[in-house]
C-alpha positions in Angstrom: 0.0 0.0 0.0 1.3 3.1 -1.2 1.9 6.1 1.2 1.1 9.0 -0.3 1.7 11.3 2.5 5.6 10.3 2.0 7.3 12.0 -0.4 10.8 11.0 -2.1 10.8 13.7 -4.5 9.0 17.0 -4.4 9.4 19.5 -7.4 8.0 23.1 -6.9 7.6 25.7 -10.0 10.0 24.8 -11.9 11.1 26.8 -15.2 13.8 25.9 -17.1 14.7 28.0 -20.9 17.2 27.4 -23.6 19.2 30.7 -24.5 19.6 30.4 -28.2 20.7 32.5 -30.9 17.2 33.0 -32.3 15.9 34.0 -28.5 14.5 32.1 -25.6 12.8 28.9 -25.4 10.5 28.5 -22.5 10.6 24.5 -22.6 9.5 23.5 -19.1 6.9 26.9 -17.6 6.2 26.1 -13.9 6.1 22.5 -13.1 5.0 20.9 -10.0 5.0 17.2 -9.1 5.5 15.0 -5.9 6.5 10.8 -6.0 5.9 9.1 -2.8 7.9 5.8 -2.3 7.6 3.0 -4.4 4.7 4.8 -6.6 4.7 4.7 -10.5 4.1 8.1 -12.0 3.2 8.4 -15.9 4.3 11.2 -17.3 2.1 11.9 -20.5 2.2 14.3 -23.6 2.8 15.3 -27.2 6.7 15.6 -28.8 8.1 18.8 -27.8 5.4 19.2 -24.7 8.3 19.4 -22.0 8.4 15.9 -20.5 12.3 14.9 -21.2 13.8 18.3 -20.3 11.9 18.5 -16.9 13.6 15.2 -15.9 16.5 15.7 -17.5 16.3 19.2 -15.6 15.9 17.4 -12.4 19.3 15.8 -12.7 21.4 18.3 -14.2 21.4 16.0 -17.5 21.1 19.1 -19.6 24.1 21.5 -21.1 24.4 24.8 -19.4 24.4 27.0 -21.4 22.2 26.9 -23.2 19.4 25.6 -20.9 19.4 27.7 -17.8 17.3 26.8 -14.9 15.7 30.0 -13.8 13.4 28.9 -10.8 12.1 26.1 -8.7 12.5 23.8 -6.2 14.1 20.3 -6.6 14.3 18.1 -3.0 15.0 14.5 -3.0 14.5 12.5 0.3 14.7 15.7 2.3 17.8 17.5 0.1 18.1 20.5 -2.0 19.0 19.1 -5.4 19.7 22.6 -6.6 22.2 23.5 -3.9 24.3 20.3 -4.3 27.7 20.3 -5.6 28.6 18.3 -8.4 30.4 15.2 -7.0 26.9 15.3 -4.8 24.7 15.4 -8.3 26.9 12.4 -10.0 26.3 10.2 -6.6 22.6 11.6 -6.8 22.6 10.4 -10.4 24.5 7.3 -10.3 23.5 6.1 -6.6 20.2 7.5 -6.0 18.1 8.2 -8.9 18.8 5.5 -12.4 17.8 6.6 -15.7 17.1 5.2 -18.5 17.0 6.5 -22.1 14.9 6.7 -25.0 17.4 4.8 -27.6 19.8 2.1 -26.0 22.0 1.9 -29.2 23.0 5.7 -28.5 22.4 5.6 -24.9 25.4 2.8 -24.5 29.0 3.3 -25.6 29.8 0.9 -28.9 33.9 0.8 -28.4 32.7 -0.7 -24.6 32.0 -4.1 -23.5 28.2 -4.5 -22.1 30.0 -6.0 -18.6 32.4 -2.6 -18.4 29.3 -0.8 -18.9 27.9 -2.6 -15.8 30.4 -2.5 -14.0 31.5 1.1 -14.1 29.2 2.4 -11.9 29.6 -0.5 -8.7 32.7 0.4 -9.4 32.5 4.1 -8.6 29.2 4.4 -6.6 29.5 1.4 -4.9 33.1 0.7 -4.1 33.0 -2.7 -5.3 36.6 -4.5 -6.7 37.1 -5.5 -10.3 35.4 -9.5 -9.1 32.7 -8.3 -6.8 31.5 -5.9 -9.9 31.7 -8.1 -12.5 29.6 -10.9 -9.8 27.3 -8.3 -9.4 26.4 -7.3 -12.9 26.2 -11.0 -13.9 23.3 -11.2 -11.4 21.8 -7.7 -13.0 21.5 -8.9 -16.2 20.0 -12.0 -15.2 17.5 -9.8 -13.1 16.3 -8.3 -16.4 16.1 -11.3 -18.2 19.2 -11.9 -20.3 20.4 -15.6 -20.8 23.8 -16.8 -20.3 24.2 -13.6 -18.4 27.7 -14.7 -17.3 29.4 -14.9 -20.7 27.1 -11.8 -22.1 29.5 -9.5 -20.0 32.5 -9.4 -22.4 29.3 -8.8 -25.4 29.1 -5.2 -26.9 26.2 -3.0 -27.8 25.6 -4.0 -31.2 25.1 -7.7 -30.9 22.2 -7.5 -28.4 18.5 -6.9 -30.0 16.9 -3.8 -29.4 14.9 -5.7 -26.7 18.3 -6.7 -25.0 19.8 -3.3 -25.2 17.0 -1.9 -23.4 17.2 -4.3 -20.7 21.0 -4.0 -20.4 20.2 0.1 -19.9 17.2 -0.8 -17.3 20.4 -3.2 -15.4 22.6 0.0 -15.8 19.8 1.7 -14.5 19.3 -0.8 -11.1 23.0 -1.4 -11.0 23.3 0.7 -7.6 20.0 0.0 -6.4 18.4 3.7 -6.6 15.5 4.8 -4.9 13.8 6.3 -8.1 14.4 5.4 -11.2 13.1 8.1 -14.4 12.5 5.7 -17.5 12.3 8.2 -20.6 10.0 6.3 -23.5 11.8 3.4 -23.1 10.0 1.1 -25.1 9.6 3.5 -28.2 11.7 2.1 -30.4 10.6 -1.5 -29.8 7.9 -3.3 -31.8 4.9 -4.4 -29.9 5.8 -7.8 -28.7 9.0 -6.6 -27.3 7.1 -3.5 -25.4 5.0 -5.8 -23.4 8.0 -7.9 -22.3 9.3 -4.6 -21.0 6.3 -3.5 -19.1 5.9 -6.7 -18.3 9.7 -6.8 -16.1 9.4 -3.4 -14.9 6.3 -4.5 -13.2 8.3 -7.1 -12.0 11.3 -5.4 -11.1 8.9 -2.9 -9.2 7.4 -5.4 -6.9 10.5 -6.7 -6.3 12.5 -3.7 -5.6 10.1 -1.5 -4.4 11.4 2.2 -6.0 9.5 4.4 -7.2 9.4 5.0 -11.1 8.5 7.9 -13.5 7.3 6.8 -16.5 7.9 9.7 -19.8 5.8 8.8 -22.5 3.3 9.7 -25.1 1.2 6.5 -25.5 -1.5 6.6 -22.5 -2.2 2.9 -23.6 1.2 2.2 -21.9 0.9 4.2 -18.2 -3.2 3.0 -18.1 -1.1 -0.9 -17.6 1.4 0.7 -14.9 0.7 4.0 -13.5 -0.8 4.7 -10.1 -1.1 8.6 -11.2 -0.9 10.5 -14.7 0.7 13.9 -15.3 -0.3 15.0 -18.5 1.9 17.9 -19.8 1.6 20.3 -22.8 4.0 23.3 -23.7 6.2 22.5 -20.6 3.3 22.7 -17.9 1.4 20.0 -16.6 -2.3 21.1 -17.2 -3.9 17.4 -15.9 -3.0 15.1 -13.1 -5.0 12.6 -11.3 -5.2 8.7 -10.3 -4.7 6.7 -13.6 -8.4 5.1 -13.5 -10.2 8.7 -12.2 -8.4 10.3 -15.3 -9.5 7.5 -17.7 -12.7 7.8 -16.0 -13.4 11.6 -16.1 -10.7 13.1 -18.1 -11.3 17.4 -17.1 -8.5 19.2 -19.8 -9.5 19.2 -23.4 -6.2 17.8 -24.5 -6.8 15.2 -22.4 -9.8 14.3 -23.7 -8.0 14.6 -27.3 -5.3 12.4 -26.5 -7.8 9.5 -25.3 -10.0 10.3 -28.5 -7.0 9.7 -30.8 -6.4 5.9 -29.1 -7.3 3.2 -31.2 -10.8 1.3 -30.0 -11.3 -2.1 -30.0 -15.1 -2.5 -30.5 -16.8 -0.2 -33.1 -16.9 -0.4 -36.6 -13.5 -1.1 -38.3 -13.7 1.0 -40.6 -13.4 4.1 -38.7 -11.1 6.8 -39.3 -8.2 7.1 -36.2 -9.1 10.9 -34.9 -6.0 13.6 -34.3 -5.8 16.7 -32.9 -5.9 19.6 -35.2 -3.5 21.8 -35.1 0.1 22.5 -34.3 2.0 22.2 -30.8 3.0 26.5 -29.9 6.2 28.4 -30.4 7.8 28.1 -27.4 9.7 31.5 -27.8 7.2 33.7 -25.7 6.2 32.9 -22.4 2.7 31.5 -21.4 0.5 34.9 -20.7 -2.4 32.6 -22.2 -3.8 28.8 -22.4 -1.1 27.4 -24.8 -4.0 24.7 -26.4 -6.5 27.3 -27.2 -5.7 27.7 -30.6 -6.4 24.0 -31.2 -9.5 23.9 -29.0 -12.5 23.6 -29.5 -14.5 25.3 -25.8 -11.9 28.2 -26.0 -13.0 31.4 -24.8 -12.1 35.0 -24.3 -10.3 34.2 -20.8 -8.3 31.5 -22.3 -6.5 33.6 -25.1 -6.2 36.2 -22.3 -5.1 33.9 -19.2 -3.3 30.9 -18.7 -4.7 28.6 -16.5 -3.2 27.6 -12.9 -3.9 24.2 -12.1 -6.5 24.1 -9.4 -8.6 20.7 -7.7 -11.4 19.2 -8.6 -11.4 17.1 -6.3 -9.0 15.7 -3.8 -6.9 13.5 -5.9 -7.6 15.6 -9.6 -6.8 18.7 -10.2 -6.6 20.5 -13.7 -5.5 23.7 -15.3 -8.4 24.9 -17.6 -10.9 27.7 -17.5 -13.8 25.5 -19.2 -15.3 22.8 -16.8 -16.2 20.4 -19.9 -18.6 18.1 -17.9 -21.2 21.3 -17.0 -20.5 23.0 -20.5 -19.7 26.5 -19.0 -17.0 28.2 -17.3 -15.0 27.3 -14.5 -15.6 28.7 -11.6 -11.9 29.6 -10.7 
């Protein structure tokens, strides 16, 4: 049973731009999120709506300059990420928090054996010797699923399967145990069959490990198998966020709705046409002053190209940021 009163890791307002030589980009505009221990947070939206650099923010993954964090607040387990030094960011990142990336094949090093790969970071983070590493990352990659783990160390990149690669990153990943571990569209790149294996061991390797998991994507089929809450994000803000089934069940932002819309059905005719949404994603060059969808969307009105929407609750466990209530047909009363 999940406590959600604990938190793990608590991000407040956070805004982070690129400087670049045709102006600003405002990629992540005041995002807030919490993780309680051992929870599995989906993290849903379009390309381009924020979801990579806000992790990626979190971590320090990002080159500065030219992305510049200009506010927030970052605490894991009780410490001020932001303040850290950064021998204390690569322990956060090797020891604490794992991450794993969207394309294993440019994610691992080619001219390096899988098994010094693994091994690196017990090395480093966990003060193992040359044996004890090489023990231990025998027993990852059998924890993920890889055959003949043993003799698979002295493999490289490029004769695993994409399926293998990912699960070598997601041992990488678990290699020093972390309390959280950020999985950025991990199962993209992998046909069908292969994506449900994935989901399949990361349930596993959640009941069995017990840390807590974000989950970046932009298929809601994949976080409605996983997720215990869903933030949905567009132009770097989260504008939805609820429990996976009340969000399913009562979807309150209009993108929200769109995304579902857009998911292939099962019953119905079959000859149906798949839906989109109209219209492009913003320029991100000017800072929100307005609801970034309401060009594509359909219940705009005057307050939303005038406003942008803080997030607000609907009910304990929901909230939204969106000036139209789309269940009474009217305004919000915000």
């Amino acid at each position: 049973m999940l406590d959600r009163n604990a938190t793990i890791l608590d991000v407040a307002n956070l805004r982070t731009v690129f400087n670049t030589r045709d102006g600003v980009v405002y990629a992540v505009n005041g995002v807030s999120f919490s993780l309680a221990p051992g929870e599995l947070l989906g993290v849903v939206g379009e390309s381009g709506s924020g979801k990579s650099v806000t992790m990626m923010s979190l971590l320090g993954l990002l080159p500065m300059p030219p992305a510049e964090i200009v506010s927030g607040e970052i605490t894991y387990d009780g410490q001020d990420v932001r303040a850290m030094t950064p021998e204390q960011m690569r322990n956060l990142r090797g020891g604490q928090i794992g991450f794993i990336f969207q394309d294993p094949m440019t994610s691992l090093n080619p001219v390096f054996t899988v098994g010094f790969q693994l091994m690196e970071p017990l090395r480093v983070h966990m003060g193992m010797n040359k044996k004890q590493a090489r023990v231990r990352a025998a027993e990852l990659l059998e924890l993920v699923g890889i055959p003949d783990a043993a003799s698979r160390l002295k493999d490289y990149p490029h004769q695993f399967s994409g399926g293998m690669r990912q699960r070598v990153m997601i041992a990488i990943a678990l290699a020093c145990d972390p309390k959280v571990l950020i999985a950025d569209e991990p199962t993209t790149a992998l046909d069908v069959t292969i994506q449900a294996q994935i989901l399949e061991l990361v349930k596993e390797l959640r009941q069995k490990l017990g840390m807590a998991i974000i989950w970046i994507t932009h298929d809601l089929g994949v976080v409605a198998e996983i997720a215990d809450r869903i933030a949905v994000m567009y132009a770097g803000q989260i504008v939805e966020h609820a429990e996976v089934h009340e969000l399913f069940r009562h979807p309150a932002h209009p993108y929200t709705r769109a995304l579902l819309e857009t998911l292939p059905k099962v019953s119905g005719p079959r000859n149906k046409r798949l839906l989109s949404i109209d219209g492009q994603p913003p320029n991100m060059t000017s800072p929100p002053d307005s609801c970034e969808f309401a060009p594509r969307c359909k219940y705009a009105f005057e307050r939303c190209l005038k406003e942008n929407p803080l997030r607000a609750n609907i009910t304990p466990d929901h909230d939204v940021a969106c000036w139209w209530d789309v269940d009474k047909g009217a305004p919000r009363d915000v």
